[in-house]
C-alpha positions in Angstrom: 93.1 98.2 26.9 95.4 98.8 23.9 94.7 96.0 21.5 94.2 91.9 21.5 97.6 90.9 22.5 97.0 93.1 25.7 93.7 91.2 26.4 95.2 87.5 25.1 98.3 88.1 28.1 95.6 89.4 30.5 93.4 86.2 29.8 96.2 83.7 30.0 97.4 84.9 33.3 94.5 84.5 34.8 93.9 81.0 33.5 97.6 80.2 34.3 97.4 81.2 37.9 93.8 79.4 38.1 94.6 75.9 36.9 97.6 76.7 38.9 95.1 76.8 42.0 93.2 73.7 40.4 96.5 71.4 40.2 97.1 72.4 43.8 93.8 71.6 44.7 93.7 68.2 42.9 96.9 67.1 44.6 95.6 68.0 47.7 92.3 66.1 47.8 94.5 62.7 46.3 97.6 63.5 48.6 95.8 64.3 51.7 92.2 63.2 51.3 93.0 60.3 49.8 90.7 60.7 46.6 92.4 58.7 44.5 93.8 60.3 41.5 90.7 62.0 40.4 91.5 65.2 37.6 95.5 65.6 38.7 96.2 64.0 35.1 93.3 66.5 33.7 94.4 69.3 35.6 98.3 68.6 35.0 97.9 68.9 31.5 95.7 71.8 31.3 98.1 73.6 33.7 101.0 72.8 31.5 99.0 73.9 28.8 98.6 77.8 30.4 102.1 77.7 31.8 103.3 77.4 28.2 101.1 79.5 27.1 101.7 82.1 29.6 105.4 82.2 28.5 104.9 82.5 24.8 102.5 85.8 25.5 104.9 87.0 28.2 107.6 87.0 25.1 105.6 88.7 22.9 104.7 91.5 25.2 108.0 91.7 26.3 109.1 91.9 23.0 106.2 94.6 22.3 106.2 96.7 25.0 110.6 96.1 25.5 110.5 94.8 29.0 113.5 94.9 30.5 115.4 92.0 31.4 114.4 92.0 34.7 110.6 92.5 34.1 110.2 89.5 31.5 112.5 88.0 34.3 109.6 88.9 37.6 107.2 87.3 34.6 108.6 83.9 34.7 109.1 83.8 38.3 105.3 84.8 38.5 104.8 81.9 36.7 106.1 79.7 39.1 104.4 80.8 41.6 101.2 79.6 42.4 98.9 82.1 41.5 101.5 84.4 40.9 100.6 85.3 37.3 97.7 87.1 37.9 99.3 89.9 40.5 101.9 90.2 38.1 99.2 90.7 34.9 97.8 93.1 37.6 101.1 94.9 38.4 102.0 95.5 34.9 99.0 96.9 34.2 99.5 99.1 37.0 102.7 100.6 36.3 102.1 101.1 32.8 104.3 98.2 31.6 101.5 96.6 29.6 101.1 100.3 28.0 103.3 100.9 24.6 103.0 102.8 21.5 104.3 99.8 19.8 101.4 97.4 21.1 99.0 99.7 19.8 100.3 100.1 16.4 101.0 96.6 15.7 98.4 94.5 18.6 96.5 92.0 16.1 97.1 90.8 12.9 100.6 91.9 11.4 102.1 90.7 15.3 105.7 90.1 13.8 106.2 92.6 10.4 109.0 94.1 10.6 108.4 98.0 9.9 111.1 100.1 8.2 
């Protein structure tokens, strides 16, 4: 794609939406199965973990490819979602909203200098 922040939003979406699917799962087998609590604590965190990261990168893009109010909006919805995340990653790929001259030029190092 068109440089590392690209790729970085792409990975956390997918790892959002999967330890989405893992929490789910967890709860499940210690709701329903009775388990015990097993990995909820583990997978709770490491799901909080992506869902704030999935936010921060959603900003930057948003920020970077200037998302309109109602696409960074769909993004945090997507979030919510389970599994969510990684349709939208897919969609915004898709329709070119991932695709900017701007996240080209300044993808990588230099993320937030301002340019005259």
């Amino acid at each position: 794609m068109h440089g590392k922040v690209v790729k970085l939003f792409q990975a956390v979406a997918v790892a959002e939406a999967l330890s989405w699917a893992g929490l789910l799962a967890g709860m499940f087998a210690r709701s329903v199965l009775g388990l015990g609590d097993g990995g909820v604590p583990v997978l709770g965190l490491a799901h909080g973990v992506m869902f704030v990261c999935y936010g921060i990168t959603a900003l930057v893009i948003a920020r970077l490819c200037r998302w309109n109010a109602a696409t960074l909006l769909l993004s945090g919805l997507a979030a919510v979602v389970p599994l969510g995340s990684w349709p939208f990653e897919r969609w915004a790929l898709r329709t070119g909203k991932l695709d900017d001259r701007e996240v080209r030029s300044r993808a990588g190092v230099g993320l937030f200098v301002q340019t005259a």
